[in-house]
GUVO-542108 format. One record per residue (C-alpha): residue number from 1; residue in three letters; x, z, y. Coordinates in steps of 0.05 Angstrom, whole numbers. Layout:
<tordos>
<NUM,'ALA',<X,Z,Y>>,
...
</tordos>
This chain:
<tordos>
<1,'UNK',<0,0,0>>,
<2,'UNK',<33,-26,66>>,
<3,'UNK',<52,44,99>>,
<4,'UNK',<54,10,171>>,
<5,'UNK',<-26,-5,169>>,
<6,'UNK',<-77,48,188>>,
<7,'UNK',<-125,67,128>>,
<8,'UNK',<-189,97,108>>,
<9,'UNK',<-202,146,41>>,
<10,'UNK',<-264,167,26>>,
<11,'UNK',<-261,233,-4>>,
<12,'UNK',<-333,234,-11>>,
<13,'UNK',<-393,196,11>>,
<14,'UNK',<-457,235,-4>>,
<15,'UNK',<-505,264,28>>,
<16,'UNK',<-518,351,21>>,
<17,'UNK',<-559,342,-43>>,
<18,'UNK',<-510,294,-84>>,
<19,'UNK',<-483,318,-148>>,
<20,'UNK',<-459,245,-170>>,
<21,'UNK',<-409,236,-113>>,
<22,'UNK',<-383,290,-66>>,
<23,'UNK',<-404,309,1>>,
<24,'UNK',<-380,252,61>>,
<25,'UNK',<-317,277,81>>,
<26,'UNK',<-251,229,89>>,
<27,'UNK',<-175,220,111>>,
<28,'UNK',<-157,173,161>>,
<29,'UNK',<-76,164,150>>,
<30,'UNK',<-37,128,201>>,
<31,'UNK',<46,107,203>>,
<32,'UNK',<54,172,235>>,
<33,'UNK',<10,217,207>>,
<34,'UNK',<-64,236,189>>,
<35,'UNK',<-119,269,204>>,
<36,'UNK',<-174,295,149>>,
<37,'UNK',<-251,304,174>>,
<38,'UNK',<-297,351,146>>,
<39,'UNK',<-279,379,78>>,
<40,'UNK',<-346,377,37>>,
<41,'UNK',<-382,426,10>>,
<42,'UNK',<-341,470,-36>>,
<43,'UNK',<-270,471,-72>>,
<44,'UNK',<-291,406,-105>>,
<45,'UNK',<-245,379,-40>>,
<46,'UNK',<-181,400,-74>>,
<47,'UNK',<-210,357,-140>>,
<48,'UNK',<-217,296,-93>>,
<49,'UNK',<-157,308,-57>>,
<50,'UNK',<-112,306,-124>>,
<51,'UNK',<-147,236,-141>>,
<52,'UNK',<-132,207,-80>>,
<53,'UNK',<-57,223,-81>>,
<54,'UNK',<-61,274,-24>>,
<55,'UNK',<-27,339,-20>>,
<56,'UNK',<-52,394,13>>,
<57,'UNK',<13,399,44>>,
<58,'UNK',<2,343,80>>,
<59,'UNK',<-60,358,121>>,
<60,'UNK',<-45,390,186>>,
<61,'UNK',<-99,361,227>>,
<62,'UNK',<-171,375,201>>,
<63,'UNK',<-229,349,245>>,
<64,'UNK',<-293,386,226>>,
<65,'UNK',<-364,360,253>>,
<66,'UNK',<-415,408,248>>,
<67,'UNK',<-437,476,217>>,
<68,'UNK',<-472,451,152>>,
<69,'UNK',<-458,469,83>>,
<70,'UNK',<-437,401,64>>,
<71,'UNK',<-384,397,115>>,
<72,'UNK',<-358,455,126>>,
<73,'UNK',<-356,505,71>>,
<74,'UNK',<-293,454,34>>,
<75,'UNK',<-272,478,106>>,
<76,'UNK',<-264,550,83>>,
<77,'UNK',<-227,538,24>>,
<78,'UNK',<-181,499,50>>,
<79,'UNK',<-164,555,90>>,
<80,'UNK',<-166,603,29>>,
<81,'UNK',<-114,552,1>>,
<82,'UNK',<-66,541,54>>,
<83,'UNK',<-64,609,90>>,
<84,'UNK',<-21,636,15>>,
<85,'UNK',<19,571,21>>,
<86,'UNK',<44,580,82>>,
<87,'UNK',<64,656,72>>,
<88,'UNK',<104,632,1>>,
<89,'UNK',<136,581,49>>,
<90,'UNK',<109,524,12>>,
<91,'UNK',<65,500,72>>,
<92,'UNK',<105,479,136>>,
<93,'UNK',<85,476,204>>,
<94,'UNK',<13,483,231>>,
<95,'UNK',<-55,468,204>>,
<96,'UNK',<-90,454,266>>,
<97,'UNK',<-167,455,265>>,
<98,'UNK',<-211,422,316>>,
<99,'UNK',<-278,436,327>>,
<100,'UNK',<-334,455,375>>,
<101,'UNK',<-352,530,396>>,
<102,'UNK',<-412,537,344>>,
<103,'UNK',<-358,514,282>>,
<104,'UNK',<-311,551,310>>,
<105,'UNK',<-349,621,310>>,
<106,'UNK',<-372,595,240>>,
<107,'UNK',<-307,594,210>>,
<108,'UNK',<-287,662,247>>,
<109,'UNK',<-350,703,219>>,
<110,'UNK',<-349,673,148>>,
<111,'UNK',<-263,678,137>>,
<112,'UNK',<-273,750,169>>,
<113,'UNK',<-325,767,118>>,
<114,'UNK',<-300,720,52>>,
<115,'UNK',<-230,723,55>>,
<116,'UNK',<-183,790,51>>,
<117,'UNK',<-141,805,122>>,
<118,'UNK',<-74,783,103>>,
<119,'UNK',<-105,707,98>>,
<120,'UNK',<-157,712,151>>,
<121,'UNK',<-93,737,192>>,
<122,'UNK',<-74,665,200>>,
<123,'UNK',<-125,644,241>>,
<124,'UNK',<-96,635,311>>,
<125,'UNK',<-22,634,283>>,
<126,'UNK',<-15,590,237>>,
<127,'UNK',<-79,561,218>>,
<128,'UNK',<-104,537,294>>,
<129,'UNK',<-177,542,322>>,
<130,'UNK',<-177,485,366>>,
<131,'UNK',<-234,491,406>>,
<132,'UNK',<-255,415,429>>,
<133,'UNK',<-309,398,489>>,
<134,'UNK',<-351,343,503>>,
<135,'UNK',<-304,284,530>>,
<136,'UNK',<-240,322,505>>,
<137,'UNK',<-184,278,495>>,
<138,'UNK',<-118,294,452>>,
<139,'UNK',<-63,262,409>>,
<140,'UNK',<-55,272,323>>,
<141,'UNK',<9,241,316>>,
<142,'UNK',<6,173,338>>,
<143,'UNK',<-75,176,351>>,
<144,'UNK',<-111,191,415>>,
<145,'UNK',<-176,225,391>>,
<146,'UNK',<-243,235,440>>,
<147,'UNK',<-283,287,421>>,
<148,'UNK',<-358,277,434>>,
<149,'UNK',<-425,313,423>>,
<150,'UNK',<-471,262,384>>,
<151,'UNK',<-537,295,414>>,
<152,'UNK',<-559,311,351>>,
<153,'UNK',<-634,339,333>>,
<154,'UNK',<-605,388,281>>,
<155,'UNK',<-548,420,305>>,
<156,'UNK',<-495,424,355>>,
<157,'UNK',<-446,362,326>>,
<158,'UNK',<-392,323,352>>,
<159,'UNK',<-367,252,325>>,
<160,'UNK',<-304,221,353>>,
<161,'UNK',<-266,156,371>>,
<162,'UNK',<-202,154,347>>,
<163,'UNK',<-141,94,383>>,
<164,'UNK',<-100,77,325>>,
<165,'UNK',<-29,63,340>>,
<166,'UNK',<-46,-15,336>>,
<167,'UNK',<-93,-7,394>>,
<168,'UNK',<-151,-15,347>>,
<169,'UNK',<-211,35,364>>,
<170,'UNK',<-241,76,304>>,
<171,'UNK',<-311,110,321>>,
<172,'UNK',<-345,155,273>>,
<173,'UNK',<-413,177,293>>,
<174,'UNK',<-421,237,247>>,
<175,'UNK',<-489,243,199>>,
<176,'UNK',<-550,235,238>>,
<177,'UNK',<-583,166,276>>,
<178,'UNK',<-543,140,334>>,
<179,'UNK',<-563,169,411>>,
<180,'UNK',<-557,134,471>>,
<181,'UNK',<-499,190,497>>,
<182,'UNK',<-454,165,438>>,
<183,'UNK',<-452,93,479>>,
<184,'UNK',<-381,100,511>>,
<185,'UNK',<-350,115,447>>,
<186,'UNK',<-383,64,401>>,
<187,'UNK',<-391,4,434>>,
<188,'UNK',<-354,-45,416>>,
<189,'UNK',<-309,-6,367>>,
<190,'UNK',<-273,-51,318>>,
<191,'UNK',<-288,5,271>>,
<192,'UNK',<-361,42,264>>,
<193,'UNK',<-373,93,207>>,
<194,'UNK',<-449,111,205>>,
<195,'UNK',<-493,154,157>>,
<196,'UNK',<-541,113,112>>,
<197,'UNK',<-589,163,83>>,
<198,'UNK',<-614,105,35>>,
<199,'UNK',<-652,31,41>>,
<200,'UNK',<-707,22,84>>,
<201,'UNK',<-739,-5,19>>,
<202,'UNK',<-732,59,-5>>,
<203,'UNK',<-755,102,63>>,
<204,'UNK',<-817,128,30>>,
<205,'UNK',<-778,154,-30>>,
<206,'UNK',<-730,193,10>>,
<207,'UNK',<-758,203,74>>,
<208,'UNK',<-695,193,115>>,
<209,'UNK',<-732,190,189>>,
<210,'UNK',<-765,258,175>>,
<211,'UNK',<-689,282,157>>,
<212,'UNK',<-655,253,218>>,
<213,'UNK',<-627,199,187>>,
<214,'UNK',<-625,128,180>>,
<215,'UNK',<-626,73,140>>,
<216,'UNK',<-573,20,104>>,
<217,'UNK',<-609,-29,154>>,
<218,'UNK',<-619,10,214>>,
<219,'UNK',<-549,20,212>>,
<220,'UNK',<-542,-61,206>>,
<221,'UNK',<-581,-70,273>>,
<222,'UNK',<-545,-22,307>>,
<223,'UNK',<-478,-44,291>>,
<224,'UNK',<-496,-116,321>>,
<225,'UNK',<-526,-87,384>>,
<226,'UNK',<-460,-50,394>>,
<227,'UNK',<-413,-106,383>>,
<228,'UNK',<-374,-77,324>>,
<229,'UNK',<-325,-117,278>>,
<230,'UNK',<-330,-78,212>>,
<231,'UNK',<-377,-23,199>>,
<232,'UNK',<-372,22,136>>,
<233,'UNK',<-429,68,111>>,
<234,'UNK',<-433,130,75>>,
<235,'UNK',<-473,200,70>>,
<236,'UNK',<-517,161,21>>,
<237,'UNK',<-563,191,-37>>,
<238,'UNK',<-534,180,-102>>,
<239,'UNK',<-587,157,-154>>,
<240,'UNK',<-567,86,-148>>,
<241,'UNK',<-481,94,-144>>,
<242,'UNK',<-472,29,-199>>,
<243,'UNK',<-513,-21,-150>>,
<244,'UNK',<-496,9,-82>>,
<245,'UNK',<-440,-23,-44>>,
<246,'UNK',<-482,-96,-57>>,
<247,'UNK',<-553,-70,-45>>,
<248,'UNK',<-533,-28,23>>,
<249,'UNK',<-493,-89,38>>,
<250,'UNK',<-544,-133,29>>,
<251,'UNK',<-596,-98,70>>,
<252,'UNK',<-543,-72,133>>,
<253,'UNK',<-525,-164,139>>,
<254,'UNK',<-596,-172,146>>,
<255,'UNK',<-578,-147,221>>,
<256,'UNK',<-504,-150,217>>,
<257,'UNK',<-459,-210,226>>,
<258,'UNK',<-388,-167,210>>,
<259,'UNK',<-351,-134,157>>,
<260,'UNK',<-394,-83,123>>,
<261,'UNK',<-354,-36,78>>,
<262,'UNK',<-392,20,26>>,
<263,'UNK',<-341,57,-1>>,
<264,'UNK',<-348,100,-65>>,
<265,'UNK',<-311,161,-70>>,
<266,'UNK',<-230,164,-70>>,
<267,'UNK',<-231,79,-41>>,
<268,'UNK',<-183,64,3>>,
<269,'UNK',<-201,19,63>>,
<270,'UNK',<-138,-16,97>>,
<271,'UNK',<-161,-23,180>>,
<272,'UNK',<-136,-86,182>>,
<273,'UNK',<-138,-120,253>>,
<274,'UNK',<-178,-183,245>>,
</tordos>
C-alpha cells in the first residue's frame, strides 16, 4: 500500500444495534501520521484494530463525536488500555483526545467511576482532554482539522473537515441527516462520509426518519447538491451485509454522478486525487 497516499479504514460501519459488523468508527492515516474517530461500542475495537494491522501504539490522536454508546464507550477502553501502557513504558508520547464539553465531562465521570485512580490519573497528563469548539481549527500531524457542531436533533455532536497534506478536503458529517450549519465544511469536499441508516426501499422496515437518519439515497441527493467527488457511506443496519455495497450503491447513483464507496468492516479506501 503506497505509504505517501492518504487512506481510509473502516473499523466498523454499523449502526448502535449491529451485531454483524461493528459500530462506525474508522482511522484516517496520512504520510505523517493518523488520526482514529470514535472507537465503537465496546472492547470489540481492540478485535478490529488487530485485523486492520493497527497498533494501539500508534493512535495518539482520537477524534470522538458524540456521547452515545456506540461511539464512545470503545472510547473508555481505549483508555483502560493505554493509560497501563504508558506507565510500563510501552506507549510513547501523548494520546491526545478531542472532543466537545458534553464528551468531555462524559469520559471524566465514567473513567472516574470505571476505572481505578492510578489509570484515571492519566487524564490531563498523559492521556489529553482536548476540549474542541464550534469552528475550532488545529493540526494532527500533517492535517488541519475544523471542528464543527452538526446541529444535531439528538445530542450535542460535532463532525469535522479534515485538509489532507495533498490539499484534498475530507468532510465527515457524523451519524444523523445533514443541516444547513454543516454547509461551509461540506460543500464541495472531494471527500463526504455520511450515515445511511438503510434504503429508502426499505424506510418503512426501519424507520430511519423517525431515528434521525437518512437514507442510502438521500445521501445520493445530497452529495450532488453539495458538489462532492466521492462519497462513502456507512452506520448502516446489517441484515443485508452480502448484497450491500451494490444495492446502497445502486440506490445513492440514482442522485449521485461521483464515486460512491460502502465499505465493510476492516476495507481500506486509498483517497486518491482524481
Amino acid at each position: 500500500m503506497d505509504d505517501l497516499t492518504a487512506r481510509l479504514t473502516m473499523l466498523g460501519t454499523g449502526n448502535a444495534m449491529c451485531t454483524r459488523c461493528y459500530n462506525t468508527c474508522f482511522w484516517l492515516k496520512t504520510p505523517g501520521g493518523g488520526m482514529m474517530v470514535d472507537a465503537g461500542g465496546g472492547n470489540g475495537i481492540f478485535r478490529q484494530l488487530h485485523r486492520a494491522g493497527i497498533a494501539v501504539e500508534q493512535v495518539h490522536h482520537l477524534f470522538v463525536t458524540h456521547c452515545h454508546t456506540d461511539h464512545i464507550m470503545g472510547v473508555i477502553w481505549m483508555i483502560r488500555k493505554i493509560s497501563p501502557m504508558m506507565h510500563k513504558g510501552k506507549f510513547h508520547g501523548t494520546l491526545n483526545i478531542y472532543c466537545h464539553d458534553e464528551v468531555a465531562h462524559a469520559l471524566r465521570t465514567m473513567c472516574g467511576l470505571m476505572m481505578p485512580r492510578k489509570i484515571y490519573s492519566a487524564l490531563d497528563e498523559t492521556i489529553i482532554l482536548r476540549e474542541v469548539k464550534h469552528g475550532e481549527q488545529f493540526e494532527v500531524d500533517d492535517m488541519t482539522v475544523t471542528a464543527f457542531d452538526i446541529g444535531s436533533t439528538k445530542t450535542k455532536q460535532f463532525g469535522f473537515s479534515a485538509l489532507l497534506p495533498d490539499g484534498q478536503r475530507l468532510t465527515c458529517l457524523g451519524d444523523e441527516p445533514y443541516s444547513e450549519q454543516s454547509q461551509p465544511w461540506a460543500s464541495g469536499a472531494d471527500w463526504l462520509l455520511s450515515e445511511a441508516f438503510c434504503l429508502y426501499k426499505d424506510r418503512e422496515q426501519f424507520n430511519p426518519y423517525e431515528k434521525h437518519h437518512s437514507t442510502a439515497l438521500d445521501a445520493g441527493r445530497l452529495a450532488q447538491e453539495l458538489g462532492v467527488k466521492h462519497l462513502v457511506l456507512y452506520h448502516t443496519e446489517d441484515t443485508h451485509l452480502t448484497t450491500r455495497r451494490l444495492s446502497y450503491t445502486a440506490e445513492a447513483a440514482q442522485h449521485f454522478t461521483g464515486t460512491i464507496h460502502v465499505p465493510d468492516d476492516i476495507e481500506t479506501i486509498q483517497l486518491v486525487n482524481n
